[in-house]
C-alpha positions in Angstrom: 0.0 0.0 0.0 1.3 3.3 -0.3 2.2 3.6 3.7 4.8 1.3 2.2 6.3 2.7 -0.2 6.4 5.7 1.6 8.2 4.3 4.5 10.7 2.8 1.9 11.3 6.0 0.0 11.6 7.7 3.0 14.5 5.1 4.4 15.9 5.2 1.0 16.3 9.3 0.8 17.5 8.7 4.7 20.2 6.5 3.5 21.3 8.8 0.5 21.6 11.5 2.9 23.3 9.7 4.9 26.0 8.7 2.0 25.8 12.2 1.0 27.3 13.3 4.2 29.9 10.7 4.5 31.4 11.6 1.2 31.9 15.0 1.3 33.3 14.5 4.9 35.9 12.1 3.4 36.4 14.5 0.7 37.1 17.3 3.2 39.2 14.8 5.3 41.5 13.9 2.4 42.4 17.7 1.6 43.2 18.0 5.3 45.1 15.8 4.9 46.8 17.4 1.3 47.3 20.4 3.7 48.7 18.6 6.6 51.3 17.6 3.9 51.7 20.9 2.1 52.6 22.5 5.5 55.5 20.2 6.2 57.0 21.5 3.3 59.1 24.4 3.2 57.3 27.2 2.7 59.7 28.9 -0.2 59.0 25.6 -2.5 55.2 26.4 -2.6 53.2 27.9 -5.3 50.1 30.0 -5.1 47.8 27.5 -5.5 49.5 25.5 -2.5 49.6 28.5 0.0 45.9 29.2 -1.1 44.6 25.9 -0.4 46.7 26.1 3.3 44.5 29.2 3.6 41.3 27.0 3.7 42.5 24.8 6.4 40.3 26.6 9.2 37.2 26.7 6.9 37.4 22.9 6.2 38.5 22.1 9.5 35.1 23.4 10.7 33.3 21.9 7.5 34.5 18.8 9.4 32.8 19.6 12.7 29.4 20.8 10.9 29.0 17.0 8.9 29.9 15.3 12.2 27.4 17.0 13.5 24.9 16.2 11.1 26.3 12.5 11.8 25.7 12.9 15.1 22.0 14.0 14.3 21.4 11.5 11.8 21.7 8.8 14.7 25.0 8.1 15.2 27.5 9.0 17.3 30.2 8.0 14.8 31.3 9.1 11.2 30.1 5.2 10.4 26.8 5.8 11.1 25.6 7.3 8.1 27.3 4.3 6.2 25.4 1.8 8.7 22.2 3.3 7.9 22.3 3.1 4.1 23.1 -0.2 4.5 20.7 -1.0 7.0 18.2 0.8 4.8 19.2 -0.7 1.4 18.6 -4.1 3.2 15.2 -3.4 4.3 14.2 -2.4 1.3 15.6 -5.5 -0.4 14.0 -7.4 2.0 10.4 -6.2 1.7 8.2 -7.9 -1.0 6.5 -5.4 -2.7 2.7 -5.2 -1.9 0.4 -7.7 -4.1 -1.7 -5.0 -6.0 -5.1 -5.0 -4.7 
């Protein structure tokens, strides 16, 4: 019935949120990490665009703390939880037979 399929769309958009946020907080992660290494560098051998991304670390750093948040909201108190709960909510929905049309 459509209760249903309301409840599985509703896990499935849960669950792409959820992957949403877990990607782009790896994706800020990783340039962290780009920066961390661009700063052990000496700072004559950089170019522009190195020194300008350096400049973002305090902008991603609290990009990072905004998405764990949202983790944190989303039920989890981990950055895995997003990645549990698509999974969780993939499952389900492979795991419901569809409703026998009336």
């Amino acid at each position: 019935s459509s209760v249903w399929l309301k409840s599985t769309l509703r896990d499935q958009g849960m669950a792409s949120a959820a992957e949403d946020i877990e990607k782009k907080l790896r994706a800020v992660r990783k340039k962290l990490t780009q920066i961390d290494k661009l700063k052990e560098k000496d700072a004559s051998q950089l170019d522009d665009a190195a020194r300008e991304k350096i400049a973002t670390e305090g902008s991603l750093k609290e990009e990072v703390r905004d998405l764990e948040a949202q983790v944190k909201s989303a039920g989890g108190g981990s950055s895995e939880a997003p990645v549990k709960l698509a999974q969780q909510a993939k499952a389900k929905a492979k795991a419901e037979p569809a409703p026998a049309p009336a």
